[in-house]
N, C-alpha and C positions, 0 to 999 in steps of 0.2 A: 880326755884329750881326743880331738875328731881324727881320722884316721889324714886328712889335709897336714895338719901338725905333724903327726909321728912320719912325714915323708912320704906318703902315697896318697897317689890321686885318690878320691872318694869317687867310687862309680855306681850306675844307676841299680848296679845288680846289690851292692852293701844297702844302699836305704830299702830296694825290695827284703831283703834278709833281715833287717833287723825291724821291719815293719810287718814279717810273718805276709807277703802277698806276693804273685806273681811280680816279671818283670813286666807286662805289658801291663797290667795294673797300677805297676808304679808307677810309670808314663804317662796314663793316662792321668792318674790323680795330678800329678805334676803338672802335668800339661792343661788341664782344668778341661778334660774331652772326655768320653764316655758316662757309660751309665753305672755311676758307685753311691753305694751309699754314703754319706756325709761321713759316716763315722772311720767309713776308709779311708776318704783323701787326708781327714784330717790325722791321722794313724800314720799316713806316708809323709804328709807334708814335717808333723814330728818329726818322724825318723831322720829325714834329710836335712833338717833345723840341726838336730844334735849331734849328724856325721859332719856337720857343714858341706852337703853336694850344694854344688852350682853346676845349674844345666846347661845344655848344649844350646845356644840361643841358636845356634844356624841349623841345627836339626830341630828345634821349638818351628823355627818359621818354615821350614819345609814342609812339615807335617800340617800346618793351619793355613798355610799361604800370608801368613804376615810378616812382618820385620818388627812388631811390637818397639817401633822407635816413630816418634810425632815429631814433625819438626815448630818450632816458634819463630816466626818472622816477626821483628819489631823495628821502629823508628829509633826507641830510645838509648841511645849511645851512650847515658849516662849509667842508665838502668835504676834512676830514680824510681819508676814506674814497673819496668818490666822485670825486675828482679825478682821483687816480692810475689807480684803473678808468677812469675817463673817457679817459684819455692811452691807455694800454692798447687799451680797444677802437677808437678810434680808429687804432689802428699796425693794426687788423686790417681793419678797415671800410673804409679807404682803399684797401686792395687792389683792393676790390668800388668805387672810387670813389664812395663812401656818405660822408655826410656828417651828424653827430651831431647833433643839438636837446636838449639839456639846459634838466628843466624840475623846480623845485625845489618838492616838495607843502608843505615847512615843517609834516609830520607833520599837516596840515590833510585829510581826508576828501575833504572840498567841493572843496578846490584839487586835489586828483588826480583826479577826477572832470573838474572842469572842463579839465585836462593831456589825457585822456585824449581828451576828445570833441576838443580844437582838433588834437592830433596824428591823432587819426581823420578827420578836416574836409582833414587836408592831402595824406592819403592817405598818411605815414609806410609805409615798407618794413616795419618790425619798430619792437620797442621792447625796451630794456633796465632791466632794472625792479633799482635798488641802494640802501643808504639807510648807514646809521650803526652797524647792527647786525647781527650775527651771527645774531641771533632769527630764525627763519621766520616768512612773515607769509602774509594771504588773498591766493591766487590773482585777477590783475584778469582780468575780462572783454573782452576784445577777440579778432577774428575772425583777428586777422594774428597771427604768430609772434612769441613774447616767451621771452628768455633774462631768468635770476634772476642776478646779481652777488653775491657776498661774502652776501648778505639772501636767504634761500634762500625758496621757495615750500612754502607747506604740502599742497602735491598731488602726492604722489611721483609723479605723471605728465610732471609740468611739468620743462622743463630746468634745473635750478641747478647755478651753478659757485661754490662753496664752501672755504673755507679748513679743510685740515687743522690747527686749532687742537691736537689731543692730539699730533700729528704733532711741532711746532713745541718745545713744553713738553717732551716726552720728550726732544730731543734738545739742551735747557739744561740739564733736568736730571744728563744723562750726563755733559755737560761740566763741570757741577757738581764731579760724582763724580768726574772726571779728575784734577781740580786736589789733591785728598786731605781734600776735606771728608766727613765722616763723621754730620753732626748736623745736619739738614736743615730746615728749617720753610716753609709755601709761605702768602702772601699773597695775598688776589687780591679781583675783584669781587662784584658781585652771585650770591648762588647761583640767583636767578629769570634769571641771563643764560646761555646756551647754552655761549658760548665761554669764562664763568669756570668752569662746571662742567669741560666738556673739556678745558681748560688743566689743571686740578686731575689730572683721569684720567691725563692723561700722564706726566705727574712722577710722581706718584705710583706710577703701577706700575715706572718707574724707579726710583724712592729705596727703596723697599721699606721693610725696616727702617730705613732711615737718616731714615725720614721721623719725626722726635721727637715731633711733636704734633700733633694733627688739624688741617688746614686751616682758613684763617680769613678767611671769607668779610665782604666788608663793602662800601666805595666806589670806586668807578672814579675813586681823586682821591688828591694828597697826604698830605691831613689824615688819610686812612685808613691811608696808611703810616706816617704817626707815629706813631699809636695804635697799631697792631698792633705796634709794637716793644714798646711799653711793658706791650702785654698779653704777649708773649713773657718778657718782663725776668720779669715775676710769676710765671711758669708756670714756665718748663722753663731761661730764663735765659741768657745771653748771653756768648760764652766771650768771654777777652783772651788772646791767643798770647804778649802781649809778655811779663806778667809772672808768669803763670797766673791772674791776677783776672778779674774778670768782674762782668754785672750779674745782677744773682740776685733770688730773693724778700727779700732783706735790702739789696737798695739793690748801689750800687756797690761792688765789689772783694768781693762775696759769694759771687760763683759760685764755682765752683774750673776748675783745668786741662782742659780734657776734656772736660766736663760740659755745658757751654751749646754754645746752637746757634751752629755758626761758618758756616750757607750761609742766606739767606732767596731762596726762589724766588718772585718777584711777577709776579700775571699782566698786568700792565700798566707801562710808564717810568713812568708818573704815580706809582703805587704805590710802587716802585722807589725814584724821586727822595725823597719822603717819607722812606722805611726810610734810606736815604744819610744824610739830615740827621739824624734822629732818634740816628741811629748817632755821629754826630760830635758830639752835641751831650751823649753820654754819654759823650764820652771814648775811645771804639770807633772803629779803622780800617777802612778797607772799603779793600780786603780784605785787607789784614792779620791783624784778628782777626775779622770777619765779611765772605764774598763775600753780593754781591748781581747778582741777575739781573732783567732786566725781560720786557717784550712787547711787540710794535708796531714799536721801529725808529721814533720819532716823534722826529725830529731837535733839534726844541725842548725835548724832556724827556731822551732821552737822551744828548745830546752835551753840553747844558748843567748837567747833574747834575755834582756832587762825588765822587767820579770819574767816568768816562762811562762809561756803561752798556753792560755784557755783556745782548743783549737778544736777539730775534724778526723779521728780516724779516717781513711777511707776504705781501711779493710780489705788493703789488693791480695794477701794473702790467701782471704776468702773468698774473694773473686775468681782467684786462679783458680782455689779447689772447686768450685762451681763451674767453671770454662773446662776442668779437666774432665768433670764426671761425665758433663754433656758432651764431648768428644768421645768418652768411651761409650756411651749408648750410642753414639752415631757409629762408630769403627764396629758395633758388637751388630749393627742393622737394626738397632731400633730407632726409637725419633727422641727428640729431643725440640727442646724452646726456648727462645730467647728471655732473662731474669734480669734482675736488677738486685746488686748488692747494697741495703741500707748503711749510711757509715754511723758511729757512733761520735759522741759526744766526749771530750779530754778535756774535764774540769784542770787548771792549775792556776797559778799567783796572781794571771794578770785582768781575772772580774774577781776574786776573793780575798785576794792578798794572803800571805803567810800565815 
């Protein structure tokens, strides 16, 4: 039982005692200051693990001149995005006993503004600046060390840790091409957004030839994958394995064998989910006679999709711990550089089927 439990505070002088070291020793192992050997601090840091002490964070920061607290300025109100960065730098900032302030601008100017002055008011270590998007955004002004999340800086000086979005796409599209699709079409978002163009670049220089028909840029939403089906059905058309029909420019059972696109590469589940329905509601299996692939790994869209979606980690968790590290090298006065988090590939039902 820690001496916390049996109703007394644990003080700094009990982990000295039962770590056999001075008190200013203890301090300093705690504190991660002076010159001890290894075998010390970690002898005190024991002893304080097993009284359960928790230090004085306001005499920690007077003694180092820090407040060992970063703040997070984000866009994303949902925290689709900034959550799991948030989780992430935290597993890293915790090392440095740093402790996060998440503050939401809600795309508001004035409110990051006003974010900026109260984290500067509180003497904030660093700040991590993330939002919603992929987009690069203005550089903020402040005098302390600030790392860019996922939402990269438009100052190639400034440090951003950024998602290999072409990285991600190339390597759905391959798996595309694994399974023996040959007739490729890719879906995605906005062409004004950073990560739909990238997403596009990647597949694309994978599919090569296989790619049947120019990409079809439109909404980061369902309703845009229904459509794009139906604009595919008109165009280049929609094979069926089962019987060789298809959907064609003549409506159903027009296509022929061969002919119509049997893979759609969507740069987002949202998209994805849409193209799934659309498909099933023409009579078309996924993936039977058409695979479909998504992006993101957003468990509400692609697990709950008609089949679950072959999709995109994008790995923000490890984004964050990579944005956290490079903030504490910056807070500790060393340097740091701007990295790129590859995402990974989430095989499921909808290019292999059950």
């Amino acid at each position: 039982m820690t001496l916390e439990r049996a109703g007394r505070t644990v003080r700094i002088t009990d982990v000295a005692a039962l770590a056999g070291v001075s008190i200013g020793t203890a301090s300093k192992a705690l504190n991660g200051t002076g010159q001890l050997r290894e075998s010390t601090r970690a002898r005190v840091k024991d002893a304080a693990e097993k009284l359960g002490f928790v230090g004085d964070a306001r005499a920690r920061a007077l003694s180092s001149g820090r407040t060992y607290t970063v703040g997070m300025i984000t866009t994303d109100s949902f925290g689709r995005f900034s959550i799991p960065v948030l989780l992430g730098a935290e597993d890293a900032l915790s090392a440095g006993q740093m402790a996060v302030l998440l503050c939401d601008t809600r795309d508001d100017h004035v409110r990051e503004a006003h974010y900026l002055r109260s984290l500067a008011a509180r003497g904030v270590d660093g700040i991590i600046v993330t939002g919603r998007s992929a987009d690069a955004r203005p550089p903020i002004d402040v005098s302390i060390p600030v790392v860019y999340a996922f939402t990269p800086s438009t100052d190639p000086g400034d440090v951003s840790v950024t998602l290999d979005d072409a990285a991600g796409s190339a390597a759905v599209a391959a798996h595309v091409l694994s399974t023996g699709r040959r007739r490729v079409a890719i879906v995605t978002g906005p062409e004004r957004h950073r990560s739909a163009v990238r997403r596009v670049s990647g597949a694309a220089e994978v599919l090569g030839a296989h790619l049947v028909a120019e990409p079809l840029y439109g909404e980061w939403s369902e309703r845009w994958g229904r459509q794009a089906v139906d604009v595919l059905a008109r165009g280049v058309g929609l094979a069926s394995a089962e019987d060789g029909s298809g959907v064609g420019p003549g409506g159903l059972g027009a296509g022929s064998a061969g002919v119509g696109v049997d893979a759609i590469v969507c740069g987002s589940d949202q998209i994805a989910r849409g193209v799934c329905d659309r498909l099933r509601e023409l009579g078309l299996s996924v993936p039977g006679d058409v695979a479909v692939t998504g992006f993101d790994d957003w468990d509400v869209m692609a697990l709950a999709s008609r089949p679950p979606l072959t999709t995109v980690d994008l790995r923000l968790e490890e984004l964050g711990r990579v944005a956290g590290r490079a903030l504490l090298d910056l807070v500790d006065g060393g340097a740091a550089a701007s990295a790129s988090v590859t995402p990974s590939l989430v095989v499921r039902e909808s290019t292999v089927g059950a």
